[in-house]
Predicted model as a PDB file, atoms N, CA, C, CB and O in Angstrom, pLDDT in the B-factor column:
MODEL        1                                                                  
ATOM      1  N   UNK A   1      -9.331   3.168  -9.011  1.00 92.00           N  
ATOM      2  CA  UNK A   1      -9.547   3.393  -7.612  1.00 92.00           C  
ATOM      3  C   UNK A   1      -8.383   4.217  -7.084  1.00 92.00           C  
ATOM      4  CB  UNK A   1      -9.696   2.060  -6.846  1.00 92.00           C  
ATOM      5  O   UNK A   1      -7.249   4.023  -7.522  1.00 92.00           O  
ATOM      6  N   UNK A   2      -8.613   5.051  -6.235  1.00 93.00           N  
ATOM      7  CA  UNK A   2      -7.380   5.505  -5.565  1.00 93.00           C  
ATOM      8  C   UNK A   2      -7.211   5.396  -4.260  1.00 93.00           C  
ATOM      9  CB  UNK A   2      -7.159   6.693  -5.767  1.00 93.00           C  
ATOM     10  O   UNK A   2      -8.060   5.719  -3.429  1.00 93.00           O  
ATOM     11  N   UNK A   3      -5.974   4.881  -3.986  1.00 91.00           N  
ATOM     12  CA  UNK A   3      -5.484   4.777  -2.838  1.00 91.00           C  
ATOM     13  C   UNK A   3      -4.823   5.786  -1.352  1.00 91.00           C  
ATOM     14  CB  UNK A   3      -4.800   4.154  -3.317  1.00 91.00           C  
ATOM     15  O   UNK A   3      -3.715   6.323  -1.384  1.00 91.00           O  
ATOM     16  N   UNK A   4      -5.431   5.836  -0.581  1.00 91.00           N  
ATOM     17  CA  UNK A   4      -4.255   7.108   0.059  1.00 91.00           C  
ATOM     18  C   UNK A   4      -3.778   6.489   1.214  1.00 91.00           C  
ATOM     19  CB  UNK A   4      -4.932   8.779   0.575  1.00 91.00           C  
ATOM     20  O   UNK A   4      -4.403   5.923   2.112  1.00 91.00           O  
ATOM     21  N   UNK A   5      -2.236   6.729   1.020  1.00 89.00           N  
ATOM     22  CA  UNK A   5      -0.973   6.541   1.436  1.00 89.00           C  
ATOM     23  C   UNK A   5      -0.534   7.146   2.576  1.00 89.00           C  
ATOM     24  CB  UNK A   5      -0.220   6.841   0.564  1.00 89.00           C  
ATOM     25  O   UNK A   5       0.009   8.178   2.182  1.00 89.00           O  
ATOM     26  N   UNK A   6      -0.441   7.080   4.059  1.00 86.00           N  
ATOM     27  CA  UNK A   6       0.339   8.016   5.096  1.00 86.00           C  
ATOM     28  C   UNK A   6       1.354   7.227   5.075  1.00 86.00           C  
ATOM     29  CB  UNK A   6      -0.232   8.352   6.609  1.00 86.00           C  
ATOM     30  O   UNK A   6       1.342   6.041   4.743  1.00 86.00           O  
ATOM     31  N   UNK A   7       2.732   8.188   5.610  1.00 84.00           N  
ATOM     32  CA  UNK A   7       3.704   7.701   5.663  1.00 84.00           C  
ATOM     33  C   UNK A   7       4.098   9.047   6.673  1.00 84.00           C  
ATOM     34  CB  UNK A   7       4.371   7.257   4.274  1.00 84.00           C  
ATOM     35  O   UNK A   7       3.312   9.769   7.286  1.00 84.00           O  
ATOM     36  N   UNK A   8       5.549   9.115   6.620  1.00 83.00           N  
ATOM     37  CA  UNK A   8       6.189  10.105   7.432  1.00 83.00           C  
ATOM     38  C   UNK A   8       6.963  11.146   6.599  1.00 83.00           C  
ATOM     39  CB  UNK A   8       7.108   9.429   8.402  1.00 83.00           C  
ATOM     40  O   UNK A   8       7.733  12.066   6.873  1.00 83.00           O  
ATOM     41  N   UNK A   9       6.415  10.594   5.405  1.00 84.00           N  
ATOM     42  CA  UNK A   9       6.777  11.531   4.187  1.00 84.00           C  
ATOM     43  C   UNK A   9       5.228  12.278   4.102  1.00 84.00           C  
ATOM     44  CB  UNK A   9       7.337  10.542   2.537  1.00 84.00           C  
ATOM     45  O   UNK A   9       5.226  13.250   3.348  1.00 84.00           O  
ATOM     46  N   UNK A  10       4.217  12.043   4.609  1.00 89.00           N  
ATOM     47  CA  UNK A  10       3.165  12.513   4.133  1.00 89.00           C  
ATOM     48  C   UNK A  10       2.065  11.834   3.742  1.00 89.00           C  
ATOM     49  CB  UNK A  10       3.459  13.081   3.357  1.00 89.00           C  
ATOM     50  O   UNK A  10       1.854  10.645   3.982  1.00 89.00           O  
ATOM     51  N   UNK A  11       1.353  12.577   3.136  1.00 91.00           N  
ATOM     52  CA  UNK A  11      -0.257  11.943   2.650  1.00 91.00           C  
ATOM     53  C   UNK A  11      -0.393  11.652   1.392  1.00 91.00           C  
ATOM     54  CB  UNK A  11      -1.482  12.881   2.833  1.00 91.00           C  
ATOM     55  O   UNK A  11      -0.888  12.571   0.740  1.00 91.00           O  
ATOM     56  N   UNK A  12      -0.154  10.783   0.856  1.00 92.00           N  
ATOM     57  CA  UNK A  12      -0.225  10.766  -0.992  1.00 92.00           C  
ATOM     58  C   UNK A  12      -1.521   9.516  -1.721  1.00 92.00           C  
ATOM     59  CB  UNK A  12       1.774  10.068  -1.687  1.00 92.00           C  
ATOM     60  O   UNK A  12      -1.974   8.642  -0.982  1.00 92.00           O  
ATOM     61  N   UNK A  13      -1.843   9.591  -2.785  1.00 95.00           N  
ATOM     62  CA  UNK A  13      -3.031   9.110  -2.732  1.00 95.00           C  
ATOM     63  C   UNK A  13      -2.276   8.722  -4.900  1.00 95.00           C  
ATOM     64  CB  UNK A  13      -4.734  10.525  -2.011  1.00 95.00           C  
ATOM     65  O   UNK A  13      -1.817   9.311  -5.879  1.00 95.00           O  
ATOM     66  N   UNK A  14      -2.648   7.434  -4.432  1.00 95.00           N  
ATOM     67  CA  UNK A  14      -2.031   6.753  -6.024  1.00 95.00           C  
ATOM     68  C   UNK A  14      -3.456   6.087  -6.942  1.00 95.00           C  
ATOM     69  CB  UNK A  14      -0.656   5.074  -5.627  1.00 95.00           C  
ATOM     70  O   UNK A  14      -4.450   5.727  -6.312  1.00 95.00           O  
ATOM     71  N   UNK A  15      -3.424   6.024  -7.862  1.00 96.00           N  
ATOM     72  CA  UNK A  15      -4.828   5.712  -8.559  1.00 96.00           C  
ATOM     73  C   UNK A  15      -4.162   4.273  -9.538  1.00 96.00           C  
ATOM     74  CB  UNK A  15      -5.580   7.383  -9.724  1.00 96.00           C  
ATOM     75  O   UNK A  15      -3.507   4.233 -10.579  1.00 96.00           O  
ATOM     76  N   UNK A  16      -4.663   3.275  -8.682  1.00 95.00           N  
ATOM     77  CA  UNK A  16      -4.616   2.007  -9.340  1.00 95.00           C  
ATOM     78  C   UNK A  16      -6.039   1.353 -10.062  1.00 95.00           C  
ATOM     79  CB  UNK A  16      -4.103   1.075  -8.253  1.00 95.00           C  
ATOM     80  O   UNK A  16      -7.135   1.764  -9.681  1.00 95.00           O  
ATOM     81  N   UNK A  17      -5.964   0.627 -10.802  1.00 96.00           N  
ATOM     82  CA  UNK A  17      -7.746  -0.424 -10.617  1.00 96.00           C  
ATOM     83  C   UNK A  17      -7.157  -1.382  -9.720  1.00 96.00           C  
ATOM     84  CB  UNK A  17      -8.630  -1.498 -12.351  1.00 96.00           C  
ATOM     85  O   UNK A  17      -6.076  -1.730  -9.244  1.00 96.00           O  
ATOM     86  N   UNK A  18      -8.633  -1.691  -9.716  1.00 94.00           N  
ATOM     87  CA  UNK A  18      -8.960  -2.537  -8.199  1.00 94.00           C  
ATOM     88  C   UNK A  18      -8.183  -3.836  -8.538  1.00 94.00           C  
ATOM     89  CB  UNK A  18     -10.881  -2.938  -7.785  1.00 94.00           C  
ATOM     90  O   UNK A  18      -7.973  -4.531  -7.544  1.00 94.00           O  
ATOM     91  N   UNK A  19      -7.736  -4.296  -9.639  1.00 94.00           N  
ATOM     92  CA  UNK A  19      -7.136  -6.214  -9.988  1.00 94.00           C  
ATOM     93  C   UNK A  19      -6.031  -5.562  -9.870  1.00 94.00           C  
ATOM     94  CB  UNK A  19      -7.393  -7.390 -11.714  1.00 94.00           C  
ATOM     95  O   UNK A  19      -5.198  -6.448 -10.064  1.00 94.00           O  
ATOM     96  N   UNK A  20      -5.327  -4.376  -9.637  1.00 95.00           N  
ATOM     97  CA  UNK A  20      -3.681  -4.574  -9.460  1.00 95.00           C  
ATOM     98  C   UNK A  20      -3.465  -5.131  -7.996  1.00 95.00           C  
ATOM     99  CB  UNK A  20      -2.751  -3.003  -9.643  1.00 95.00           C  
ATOM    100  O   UNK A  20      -4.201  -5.117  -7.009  1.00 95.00           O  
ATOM    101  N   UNK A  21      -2.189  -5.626  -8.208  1.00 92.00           N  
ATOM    102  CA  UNK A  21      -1.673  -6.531  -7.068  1.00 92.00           C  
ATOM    103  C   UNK A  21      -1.009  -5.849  -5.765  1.00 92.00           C  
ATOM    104  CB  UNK A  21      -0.601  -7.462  -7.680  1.00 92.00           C  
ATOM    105  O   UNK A  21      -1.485  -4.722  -5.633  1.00 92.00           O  
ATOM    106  N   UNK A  22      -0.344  -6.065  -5.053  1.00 90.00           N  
ATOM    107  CA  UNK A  22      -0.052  -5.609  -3.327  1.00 90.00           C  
ATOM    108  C   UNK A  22       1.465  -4.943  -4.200  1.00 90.00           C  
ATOM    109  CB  UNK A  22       0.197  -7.386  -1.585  1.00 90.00           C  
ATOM    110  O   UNK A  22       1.755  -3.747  -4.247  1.00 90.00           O  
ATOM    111  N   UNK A  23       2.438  -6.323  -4.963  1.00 91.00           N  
ATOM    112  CA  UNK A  23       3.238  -6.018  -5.317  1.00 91.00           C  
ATOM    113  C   UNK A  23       3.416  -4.900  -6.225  1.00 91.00           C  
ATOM    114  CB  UNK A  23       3.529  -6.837  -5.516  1.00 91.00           C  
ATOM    115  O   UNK A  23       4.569  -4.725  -6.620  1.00 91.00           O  
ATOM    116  N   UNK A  24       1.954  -3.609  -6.898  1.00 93.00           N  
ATOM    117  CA  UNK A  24       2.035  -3.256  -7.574  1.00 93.00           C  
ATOM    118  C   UNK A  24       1.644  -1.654  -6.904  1.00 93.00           C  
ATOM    119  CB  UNK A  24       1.523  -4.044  -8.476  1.00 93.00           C  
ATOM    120  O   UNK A  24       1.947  -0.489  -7.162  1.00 93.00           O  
ATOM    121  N   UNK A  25       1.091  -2.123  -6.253  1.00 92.00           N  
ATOM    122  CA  UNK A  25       0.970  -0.682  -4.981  1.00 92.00           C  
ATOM    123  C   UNK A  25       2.206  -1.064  -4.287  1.00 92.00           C  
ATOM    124  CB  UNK A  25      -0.634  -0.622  -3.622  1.00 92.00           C  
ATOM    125  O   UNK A  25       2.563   0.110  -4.385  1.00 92.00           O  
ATOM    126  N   UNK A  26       3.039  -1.532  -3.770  1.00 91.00           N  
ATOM    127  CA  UNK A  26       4.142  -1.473  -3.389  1.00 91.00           C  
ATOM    128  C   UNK A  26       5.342  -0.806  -3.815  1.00 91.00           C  
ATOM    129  CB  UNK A  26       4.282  -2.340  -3.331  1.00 91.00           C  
ATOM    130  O   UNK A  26       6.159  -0.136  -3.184  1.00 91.00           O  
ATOM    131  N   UNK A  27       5.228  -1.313  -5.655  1.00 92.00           N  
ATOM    132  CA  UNK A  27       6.294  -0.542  -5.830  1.00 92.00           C  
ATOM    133  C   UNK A  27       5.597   1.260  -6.179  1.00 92.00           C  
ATOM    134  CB  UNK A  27       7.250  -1.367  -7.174  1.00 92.00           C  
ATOM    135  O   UNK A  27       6.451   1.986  -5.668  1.00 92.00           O  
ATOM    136  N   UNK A  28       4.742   1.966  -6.650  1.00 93.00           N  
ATOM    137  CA  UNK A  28       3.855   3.113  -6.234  1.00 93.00           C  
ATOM    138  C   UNK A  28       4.864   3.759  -5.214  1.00 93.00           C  
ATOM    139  CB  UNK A  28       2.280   2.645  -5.542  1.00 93.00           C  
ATOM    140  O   UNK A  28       5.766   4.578  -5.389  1.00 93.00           O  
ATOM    141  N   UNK A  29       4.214   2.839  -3.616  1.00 91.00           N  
ATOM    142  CA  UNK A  29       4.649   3.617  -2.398  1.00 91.00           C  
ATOM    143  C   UNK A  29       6.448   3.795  -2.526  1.00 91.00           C  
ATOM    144  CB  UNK A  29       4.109   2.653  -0.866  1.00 91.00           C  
ATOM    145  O   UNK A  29       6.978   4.813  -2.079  1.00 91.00           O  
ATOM    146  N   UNK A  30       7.096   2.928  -3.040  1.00 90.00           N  
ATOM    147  CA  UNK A  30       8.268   2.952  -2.624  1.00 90.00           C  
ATOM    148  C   UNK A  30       9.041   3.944  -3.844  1.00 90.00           C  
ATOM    149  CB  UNK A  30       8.772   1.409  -2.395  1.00 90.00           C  
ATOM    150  O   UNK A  30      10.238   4.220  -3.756  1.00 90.00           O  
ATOM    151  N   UNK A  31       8.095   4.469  -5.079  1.00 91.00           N  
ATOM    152  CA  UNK A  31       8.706   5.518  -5.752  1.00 91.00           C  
ATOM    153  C   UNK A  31       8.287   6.679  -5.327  1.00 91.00           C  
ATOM    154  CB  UNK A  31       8.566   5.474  -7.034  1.00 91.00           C  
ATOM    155  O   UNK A  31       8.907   7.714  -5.570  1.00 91.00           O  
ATOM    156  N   UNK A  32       7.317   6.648  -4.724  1.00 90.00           N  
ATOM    157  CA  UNK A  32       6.760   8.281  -4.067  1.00 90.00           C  
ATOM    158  C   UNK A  32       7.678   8.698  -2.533  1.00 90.00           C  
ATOM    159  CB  UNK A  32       4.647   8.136  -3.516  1.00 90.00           C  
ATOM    160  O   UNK A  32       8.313   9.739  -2.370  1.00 90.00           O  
ATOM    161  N   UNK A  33       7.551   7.763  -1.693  1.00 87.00           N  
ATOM    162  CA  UNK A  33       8.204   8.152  -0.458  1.00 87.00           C  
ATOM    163  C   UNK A  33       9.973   8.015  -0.722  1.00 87.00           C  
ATOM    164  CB  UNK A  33       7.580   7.073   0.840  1.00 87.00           C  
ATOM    165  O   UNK A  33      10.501   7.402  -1.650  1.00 87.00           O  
ATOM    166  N   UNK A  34      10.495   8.580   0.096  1.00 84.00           N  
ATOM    167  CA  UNK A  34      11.996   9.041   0.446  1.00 84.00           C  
ATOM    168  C   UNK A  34      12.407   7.882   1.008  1.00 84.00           C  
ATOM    169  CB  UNK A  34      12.239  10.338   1.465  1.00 84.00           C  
ATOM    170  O   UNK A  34      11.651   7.576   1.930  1.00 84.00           O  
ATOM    171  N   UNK A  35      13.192   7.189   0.861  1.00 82.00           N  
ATOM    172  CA  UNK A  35      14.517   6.201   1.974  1.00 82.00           C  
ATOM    173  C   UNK A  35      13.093   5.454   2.616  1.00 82.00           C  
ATOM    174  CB  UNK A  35      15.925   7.464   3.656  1.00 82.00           C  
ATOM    175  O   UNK A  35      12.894   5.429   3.831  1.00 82.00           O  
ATOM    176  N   UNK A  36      12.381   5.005   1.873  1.00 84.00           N  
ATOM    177  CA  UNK A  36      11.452   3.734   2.581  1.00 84.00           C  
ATOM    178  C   UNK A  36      11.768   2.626   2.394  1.00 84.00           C  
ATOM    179  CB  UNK A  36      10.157   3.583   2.251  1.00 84.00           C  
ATOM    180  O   UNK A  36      11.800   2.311   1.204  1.00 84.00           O  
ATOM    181  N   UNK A  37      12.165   1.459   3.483  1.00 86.00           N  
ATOM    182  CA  UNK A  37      12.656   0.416   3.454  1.00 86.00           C  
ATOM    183  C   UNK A  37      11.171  -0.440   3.358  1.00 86.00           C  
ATOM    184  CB  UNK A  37      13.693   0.234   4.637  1.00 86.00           C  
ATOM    185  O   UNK A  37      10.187  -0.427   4.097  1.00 86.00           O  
ATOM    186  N   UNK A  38      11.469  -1.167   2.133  1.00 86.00           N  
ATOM    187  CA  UNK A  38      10.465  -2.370   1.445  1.00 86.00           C  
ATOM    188  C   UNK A  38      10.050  -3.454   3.102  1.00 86.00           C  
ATOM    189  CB  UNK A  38      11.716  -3.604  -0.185  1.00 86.00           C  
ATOM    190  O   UNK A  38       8.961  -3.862   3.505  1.00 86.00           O  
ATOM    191  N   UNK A  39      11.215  -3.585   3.590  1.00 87.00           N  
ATOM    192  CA  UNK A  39      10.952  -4.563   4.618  1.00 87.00           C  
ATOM    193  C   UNK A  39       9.898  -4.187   5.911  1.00 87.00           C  
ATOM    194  CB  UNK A  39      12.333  -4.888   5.162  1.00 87.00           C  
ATOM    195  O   UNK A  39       9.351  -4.871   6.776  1.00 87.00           O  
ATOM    196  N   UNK A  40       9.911  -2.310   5.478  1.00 86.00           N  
ATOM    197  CA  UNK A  40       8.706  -1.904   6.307  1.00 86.00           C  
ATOM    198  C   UNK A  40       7.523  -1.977   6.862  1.00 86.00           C  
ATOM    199  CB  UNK A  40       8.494  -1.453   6.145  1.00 86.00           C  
ATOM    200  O   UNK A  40       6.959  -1.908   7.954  1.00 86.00           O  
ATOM    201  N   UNK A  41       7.254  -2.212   5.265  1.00 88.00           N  
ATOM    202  CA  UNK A  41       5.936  -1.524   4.558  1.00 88.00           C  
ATOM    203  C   UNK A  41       4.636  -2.321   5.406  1.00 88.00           C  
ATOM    204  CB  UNK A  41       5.878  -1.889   2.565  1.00 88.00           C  
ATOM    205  O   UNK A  41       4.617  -3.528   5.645  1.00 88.00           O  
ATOM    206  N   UNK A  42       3.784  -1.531   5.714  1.00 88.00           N  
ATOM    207  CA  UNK A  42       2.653  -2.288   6.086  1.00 88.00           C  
ATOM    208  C   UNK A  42       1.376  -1.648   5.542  1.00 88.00           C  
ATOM    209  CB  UNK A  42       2.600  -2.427   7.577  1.00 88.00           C  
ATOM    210  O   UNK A  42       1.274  -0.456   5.253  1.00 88.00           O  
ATOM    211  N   UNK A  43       0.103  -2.862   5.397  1.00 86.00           N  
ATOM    212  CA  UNK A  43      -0.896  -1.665   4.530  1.00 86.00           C  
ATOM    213  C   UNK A  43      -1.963  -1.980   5.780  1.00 86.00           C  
ATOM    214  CB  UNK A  43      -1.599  -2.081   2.434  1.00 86.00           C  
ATOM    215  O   UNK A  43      -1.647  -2.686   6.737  1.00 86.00           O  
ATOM    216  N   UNK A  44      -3.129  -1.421   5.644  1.00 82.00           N  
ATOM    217  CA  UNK A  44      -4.252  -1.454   6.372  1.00 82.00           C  
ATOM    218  C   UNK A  44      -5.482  -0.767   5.723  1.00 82.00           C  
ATOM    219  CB  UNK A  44      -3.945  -0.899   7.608  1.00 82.00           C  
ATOM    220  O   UNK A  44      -5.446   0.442   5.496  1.00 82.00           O  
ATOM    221  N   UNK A  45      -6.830  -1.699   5.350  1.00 77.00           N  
ATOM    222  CA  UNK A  45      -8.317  -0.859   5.183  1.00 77.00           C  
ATOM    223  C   UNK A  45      -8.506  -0.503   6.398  1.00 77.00           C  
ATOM    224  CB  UNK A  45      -9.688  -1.645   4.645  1.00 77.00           C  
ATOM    225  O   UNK A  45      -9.622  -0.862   6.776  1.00 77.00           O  
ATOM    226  N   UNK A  46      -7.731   0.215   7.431  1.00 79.00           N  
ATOM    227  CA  UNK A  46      -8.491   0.793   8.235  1.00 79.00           C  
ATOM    228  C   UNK A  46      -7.710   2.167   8.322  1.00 79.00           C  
ATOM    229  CB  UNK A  46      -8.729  -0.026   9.517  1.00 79.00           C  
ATOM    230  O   UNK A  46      -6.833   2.335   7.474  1.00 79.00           O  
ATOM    231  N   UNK A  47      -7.977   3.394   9.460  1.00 78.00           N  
ATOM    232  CA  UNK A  47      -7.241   4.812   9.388  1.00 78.00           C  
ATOM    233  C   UNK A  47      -6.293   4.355  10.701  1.00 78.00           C  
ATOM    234  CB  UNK A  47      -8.403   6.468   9.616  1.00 78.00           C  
ATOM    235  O   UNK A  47      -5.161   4.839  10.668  1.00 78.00           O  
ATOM    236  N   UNK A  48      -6.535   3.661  11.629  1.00 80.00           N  
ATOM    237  CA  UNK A  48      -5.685   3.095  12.626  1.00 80.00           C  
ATOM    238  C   UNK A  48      -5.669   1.469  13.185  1.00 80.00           C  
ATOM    239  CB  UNK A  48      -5.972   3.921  13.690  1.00 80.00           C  
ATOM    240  O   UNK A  48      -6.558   1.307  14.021  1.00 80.00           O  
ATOM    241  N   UNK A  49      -5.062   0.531  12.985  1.00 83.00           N  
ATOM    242  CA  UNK A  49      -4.558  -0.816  13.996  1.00 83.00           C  
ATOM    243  C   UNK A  49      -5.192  -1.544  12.375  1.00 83.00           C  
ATOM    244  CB  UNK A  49      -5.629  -1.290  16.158  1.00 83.00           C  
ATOM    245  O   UNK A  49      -5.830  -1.015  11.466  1.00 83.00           O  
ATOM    246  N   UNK A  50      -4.639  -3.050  12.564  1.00 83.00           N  
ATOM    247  CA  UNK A  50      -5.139  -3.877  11.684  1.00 83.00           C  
ATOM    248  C   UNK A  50      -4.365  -3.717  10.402  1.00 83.00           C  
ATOM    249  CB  UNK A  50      -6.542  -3.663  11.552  1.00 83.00           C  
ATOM    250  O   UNK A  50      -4.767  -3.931   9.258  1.00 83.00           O  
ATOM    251  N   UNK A  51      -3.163  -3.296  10.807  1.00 87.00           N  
ATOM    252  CA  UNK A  51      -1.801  -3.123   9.923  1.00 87.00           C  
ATOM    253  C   UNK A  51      -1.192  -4.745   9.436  1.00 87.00           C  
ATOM    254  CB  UNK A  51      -0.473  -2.221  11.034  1.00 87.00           C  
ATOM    255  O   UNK A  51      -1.182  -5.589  10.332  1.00 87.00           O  
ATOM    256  N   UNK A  52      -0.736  -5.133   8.158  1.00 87.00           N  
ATOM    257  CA  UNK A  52      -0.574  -6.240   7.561  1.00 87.00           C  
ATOM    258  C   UNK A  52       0.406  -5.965   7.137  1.00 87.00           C  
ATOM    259  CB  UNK A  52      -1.380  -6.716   6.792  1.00 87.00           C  
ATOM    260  O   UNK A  52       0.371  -4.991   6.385  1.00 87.00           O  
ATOM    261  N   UNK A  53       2.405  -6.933   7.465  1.00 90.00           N  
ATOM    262  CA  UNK A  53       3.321  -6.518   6.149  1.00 90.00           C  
ATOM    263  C   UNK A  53       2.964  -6.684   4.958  1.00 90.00           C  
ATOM    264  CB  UNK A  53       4.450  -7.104   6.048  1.00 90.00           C  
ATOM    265  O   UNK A  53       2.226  -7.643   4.731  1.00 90.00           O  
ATOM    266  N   UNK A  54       3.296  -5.972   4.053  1.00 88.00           N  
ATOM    267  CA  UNK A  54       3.490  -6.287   2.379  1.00 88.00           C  
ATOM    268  C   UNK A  54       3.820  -7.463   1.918  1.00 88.00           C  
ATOM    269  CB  UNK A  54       4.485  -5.560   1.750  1.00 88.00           C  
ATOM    270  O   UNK A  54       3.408  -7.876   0.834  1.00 88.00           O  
ATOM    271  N   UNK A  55       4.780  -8.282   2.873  1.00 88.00           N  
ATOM    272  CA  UNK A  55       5.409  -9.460   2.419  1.00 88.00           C  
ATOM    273  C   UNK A  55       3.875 -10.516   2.393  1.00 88.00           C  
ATOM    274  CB  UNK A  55       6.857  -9.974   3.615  1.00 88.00           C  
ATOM    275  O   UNK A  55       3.415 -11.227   1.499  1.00 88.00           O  
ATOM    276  N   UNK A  56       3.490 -10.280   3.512  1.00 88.00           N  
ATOM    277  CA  UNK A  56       1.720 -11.251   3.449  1.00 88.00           C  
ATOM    278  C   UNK A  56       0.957 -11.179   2.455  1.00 88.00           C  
ATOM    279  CB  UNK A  56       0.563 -10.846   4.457  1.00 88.00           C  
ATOM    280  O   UNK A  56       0.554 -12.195   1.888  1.00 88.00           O  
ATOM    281  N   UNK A  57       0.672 -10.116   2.127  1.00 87.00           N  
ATOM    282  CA  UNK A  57      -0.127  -9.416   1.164  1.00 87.00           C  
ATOM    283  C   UNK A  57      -0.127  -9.328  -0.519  1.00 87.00           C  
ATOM    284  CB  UNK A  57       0.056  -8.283   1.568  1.00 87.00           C  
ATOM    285  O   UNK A  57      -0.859  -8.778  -1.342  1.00 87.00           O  
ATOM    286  N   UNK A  58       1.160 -10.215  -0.598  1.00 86.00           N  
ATOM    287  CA  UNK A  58       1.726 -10.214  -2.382  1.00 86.00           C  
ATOM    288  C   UNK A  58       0.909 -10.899  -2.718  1.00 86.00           C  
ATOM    289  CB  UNK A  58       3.201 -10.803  -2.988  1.00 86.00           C  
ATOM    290  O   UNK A  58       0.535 -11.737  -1.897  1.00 86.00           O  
ATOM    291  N   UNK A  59       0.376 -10.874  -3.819  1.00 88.00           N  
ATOM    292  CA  UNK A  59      -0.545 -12.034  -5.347  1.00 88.00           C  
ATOM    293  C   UNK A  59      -1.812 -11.808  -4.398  1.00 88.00           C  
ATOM    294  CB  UNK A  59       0.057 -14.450  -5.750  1.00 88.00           C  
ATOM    295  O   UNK A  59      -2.612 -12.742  -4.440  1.00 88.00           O  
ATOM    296  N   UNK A  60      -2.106 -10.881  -3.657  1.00 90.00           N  
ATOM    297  CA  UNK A  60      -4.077 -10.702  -3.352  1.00 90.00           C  
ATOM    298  C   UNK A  60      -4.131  -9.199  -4.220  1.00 90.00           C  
ATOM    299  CB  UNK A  60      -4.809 -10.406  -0.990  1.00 90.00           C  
ATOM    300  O   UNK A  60      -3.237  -8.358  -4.132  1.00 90.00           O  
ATOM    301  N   UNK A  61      -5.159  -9.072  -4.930  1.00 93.00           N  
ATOM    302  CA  UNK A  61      -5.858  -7.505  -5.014  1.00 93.00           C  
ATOM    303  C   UNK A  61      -5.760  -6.743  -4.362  1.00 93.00           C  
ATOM    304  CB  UNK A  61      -6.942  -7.288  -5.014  1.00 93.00           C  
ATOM    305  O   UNK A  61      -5.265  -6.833  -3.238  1.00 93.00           O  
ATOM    306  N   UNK A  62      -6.409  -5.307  -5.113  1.00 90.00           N  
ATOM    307  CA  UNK A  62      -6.664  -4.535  -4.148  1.00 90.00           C  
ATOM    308  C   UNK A  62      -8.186  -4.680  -3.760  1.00 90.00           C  
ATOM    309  CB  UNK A  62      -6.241  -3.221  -4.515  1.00 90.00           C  
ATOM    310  O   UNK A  62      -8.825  -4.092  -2.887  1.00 90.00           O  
ATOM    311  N   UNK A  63      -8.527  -5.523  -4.562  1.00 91.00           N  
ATOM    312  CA  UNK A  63     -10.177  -5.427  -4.456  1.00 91.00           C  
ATOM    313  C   UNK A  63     -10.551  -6.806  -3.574  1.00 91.00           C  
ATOM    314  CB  UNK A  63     -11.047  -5.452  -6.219  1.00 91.00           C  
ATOM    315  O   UNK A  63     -11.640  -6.941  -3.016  1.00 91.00           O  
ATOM    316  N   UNK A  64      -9.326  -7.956  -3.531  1.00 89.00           N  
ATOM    317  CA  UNK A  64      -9.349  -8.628  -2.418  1.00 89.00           C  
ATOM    318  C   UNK A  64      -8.973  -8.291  -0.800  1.00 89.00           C  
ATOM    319  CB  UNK A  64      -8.715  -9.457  -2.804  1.00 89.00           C  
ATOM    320  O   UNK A  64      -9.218  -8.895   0.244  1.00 89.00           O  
ATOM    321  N   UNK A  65      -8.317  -7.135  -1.079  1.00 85.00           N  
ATOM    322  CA  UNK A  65      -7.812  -6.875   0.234  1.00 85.00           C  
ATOM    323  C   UNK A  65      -8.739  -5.971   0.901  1.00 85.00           C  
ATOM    324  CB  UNK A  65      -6.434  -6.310   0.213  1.00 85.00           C  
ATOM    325  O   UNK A  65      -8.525  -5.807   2.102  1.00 85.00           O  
ATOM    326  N   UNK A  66      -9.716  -5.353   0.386  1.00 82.00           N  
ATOM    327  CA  UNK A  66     -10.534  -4.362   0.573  1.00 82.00           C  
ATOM    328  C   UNK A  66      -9.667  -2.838   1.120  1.00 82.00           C  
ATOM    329  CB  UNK A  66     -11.616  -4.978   1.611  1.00 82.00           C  
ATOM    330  O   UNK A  66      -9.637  -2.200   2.172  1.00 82.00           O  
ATOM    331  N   UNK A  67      -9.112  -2.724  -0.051  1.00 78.00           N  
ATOM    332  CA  UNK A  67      -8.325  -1.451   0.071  1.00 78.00           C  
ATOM    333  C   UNK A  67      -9.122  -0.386  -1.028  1.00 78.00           C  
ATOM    334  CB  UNK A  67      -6.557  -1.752  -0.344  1.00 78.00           C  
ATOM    335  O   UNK A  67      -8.717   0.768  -1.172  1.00 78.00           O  
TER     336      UNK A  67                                                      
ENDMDL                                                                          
END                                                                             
């Protein structure tokens, strides 16, 4: 599956399967983007609002999270 990523670094789009974990797209985002602080991070299945930290989100899928 692939994922796409906005940040303020940009638009990037990472290709996981769907049973990898939050913690595994996490670390992904945090080798692609510049000076991104982990304590940031927020994900969302949506293009705007309904933003979730990373810290919530550890040990679910991506295929649980509907990402």
């Amino acid at each position: 599956m692939i994922v796409r990523i906005r940040s303020k670094d940009g638009t990037f789009r990472i290709e996981l399967p769907p049973t990898a974990d939050a913690a595994e797209l996490a670390t992904k985002i945090l080798e692609i983007t510049k000076n991104a602080d982990p304590s940031s991070l927020m994900l969302s299945d949506k293009p705007r609002g309904g933003e979730q930290p990373m810290s919530k989100l550890l040990g679910f899928t991506l295929e649980t999270m509907n990402i």
